[in-house]
C-alpha positions in Angstrom: 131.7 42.3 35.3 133.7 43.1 32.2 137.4 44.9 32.7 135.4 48.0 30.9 132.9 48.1 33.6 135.6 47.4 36.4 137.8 50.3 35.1 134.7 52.5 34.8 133.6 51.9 38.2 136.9 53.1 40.0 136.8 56.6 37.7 134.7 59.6 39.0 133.4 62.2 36.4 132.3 66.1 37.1 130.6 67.7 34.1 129.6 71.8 33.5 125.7 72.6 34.0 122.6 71.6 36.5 121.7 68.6 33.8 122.9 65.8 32.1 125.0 67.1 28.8 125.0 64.9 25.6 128.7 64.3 26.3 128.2 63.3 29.6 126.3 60.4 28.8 128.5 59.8 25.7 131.3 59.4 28.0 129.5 57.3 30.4 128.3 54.8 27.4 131.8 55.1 26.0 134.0 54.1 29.4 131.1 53.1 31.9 132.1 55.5 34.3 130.7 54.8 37.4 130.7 57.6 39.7 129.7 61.6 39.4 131.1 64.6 41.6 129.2 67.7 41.7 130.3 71.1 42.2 128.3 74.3 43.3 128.3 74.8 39.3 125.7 71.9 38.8 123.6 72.8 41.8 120.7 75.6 41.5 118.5 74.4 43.8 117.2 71.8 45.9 114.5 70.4 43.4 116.7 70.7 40.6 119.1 68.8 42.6 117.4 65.8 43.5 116.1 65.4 40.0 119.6 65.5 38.4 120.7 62.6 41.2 117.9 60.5 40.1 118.5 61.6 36.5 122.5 60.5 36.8 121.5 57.5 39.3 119.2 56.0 36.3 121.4 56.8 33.4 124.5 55.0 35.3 122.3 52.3 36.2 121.5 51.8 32.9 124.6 51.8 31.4 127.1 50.0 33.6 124.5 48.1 35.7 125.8 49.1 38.9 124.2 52.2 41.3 126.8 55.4 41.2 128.6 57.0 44.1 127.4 60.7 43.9 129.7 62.5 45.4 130.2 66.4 46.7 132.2 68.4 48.9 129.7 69.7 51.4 132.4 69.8 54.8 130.3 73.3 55.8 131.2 76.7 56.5 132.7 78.0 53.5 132.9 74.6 51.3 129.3 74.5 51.1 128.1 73.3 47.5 124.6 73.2 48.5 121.9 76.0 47.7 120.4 78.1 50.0 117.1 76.0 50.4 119.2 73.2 51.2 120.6 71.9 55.0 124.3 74.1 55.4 126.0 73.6 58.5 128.9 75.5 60.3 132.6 74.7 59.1 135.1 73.2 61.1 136.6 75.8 63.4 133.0 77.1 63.8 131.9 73.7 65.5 134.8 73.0 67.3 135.0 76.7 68.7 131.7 75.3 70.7 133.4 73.0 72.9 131.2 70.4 72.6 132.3 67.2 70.1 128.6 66.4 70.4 128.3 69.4 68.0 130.0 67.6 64.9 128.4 64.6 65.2 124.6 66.9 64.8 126.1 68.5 62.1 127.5 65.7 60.5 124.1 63.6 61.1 122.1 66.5 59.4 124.1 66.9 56.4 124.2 63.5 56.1 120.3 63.3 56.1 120.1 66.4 53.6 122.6 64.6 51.1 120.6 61.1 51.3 117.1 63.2 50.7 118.9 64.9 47.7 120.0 61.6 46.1 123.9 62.2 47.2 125.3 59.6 48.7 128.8 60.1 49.4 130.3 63.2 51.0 134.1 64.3 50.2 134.3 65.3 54.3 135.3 65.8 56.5 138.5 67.5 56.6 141.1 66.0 59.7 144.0 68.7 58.2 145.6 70.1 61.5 145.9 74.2 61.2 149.5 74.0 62.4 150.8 76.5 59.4 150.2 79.9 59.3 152.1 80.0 56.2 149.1 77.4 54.7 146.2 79.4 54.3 144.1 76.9 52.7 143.2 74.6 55.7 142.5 77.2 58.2 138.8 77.5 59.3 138.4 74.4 57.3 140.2 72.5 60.4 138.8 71.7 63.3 142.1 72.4 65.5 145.6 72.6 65.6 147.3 69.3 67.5 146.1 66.3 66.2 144.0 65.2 69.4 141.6 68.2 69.0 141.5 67.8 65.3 140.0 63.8 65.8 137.9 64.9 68.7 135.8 66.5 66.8 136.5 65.3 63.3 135.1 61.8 64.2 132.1 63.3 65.6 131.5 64.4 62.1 132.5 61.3 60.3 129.7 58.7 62.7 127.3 61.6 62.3 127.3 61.6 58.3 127.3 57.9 58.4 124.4 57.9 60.7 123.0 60.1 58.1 122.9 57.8 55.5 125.5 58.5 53.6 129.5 57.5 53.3 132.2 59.9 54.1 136.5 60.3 54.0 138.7 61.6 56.2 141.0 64.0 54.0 143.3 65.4 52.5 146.2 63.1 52.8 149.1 63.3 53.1 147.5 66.9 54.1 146.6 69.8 51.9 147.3 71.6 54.7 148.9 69.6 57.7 147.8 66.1 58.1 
């Protein structure tokens, strides 16, 4: 593997549009960039979106030799990048308001199997911030508690059921968007 290639496959790249751009693959040639994150903005539709995966999988194939990491925030509830046709699951607070841990690890499990069936395989989720600052509205119904102990109750639930989905997953934001 050359340094080029080595650098390239540590860097993620987003782009604008549901396709490939001309500059996209230009940059991709140019510094072997190895891994794509997508945004609601690239996503119209189920069908569109598994052919842009396979599209990007094949083009970074081609030029770095290595399979990408695809990745996407899909955590649920209201970070959901996925279209309407697609699997969307309840957010954080939503699951854990349940009671039932068993809960994240379903949702986690059929996200993960959505994402694999789309050609993602890597989701940005799920969040483990602790809602322990009002004055932080970003976290909020993003978090699945507000001690710590709740939070990884349910939070690892989510985490083996993405993973059992097929696909890999982080624990973020750290050291906390909101409170870690």
């Amino acid at each position: 593997m050359t340094n080029q290639v080595l650098i390239g496959q540590r860097l993620v790249a987003g782009f604008p549009g549901t396709a490939i751009t001309p500059e996209l693959v230009q940059v991709i040639r140019q510094y072997k960039i190895g891994n794509i994150i997508l945004f609601r903005e690239n996503i119209s539709d189920a069908a569109q979106l598994r052919t842009l995966c396979a599209d990007l999988t094949e083009l970074i194939r081609r030029e770095t030799g290595y399979d990408p990491f695809i990745m996407v925030d899909q955590e649920g509830g209201v970070v959901t990048r996925l279209s309407e046709d697609c699997v969307n699951v309840p957010g954080a607070m939503a699951l854990a308001s349940t009671g039932d841990p068993g809960n994240t690890y379903l949702a986690g499990k059929l996200t993960g199997a959505e994402l694999r069936r789309l050609g993602i395989n890597f989701d940005l989720a799920p969040s483990v911030d602790v809602n322990c600052n009002p004055a932080n509205p970003i976290i909020g119904v993003r978090s699945y508690g507000d001690t710590p102990s709740t939070v990884v109750k349910y939070a690892t639930g989510m985490i083996r059921g993405l993973q059992d989905g097929g696909v890999l997953c982080l624990a973020k934001h750290f050291p906390g968007h909101g409170d870690t």
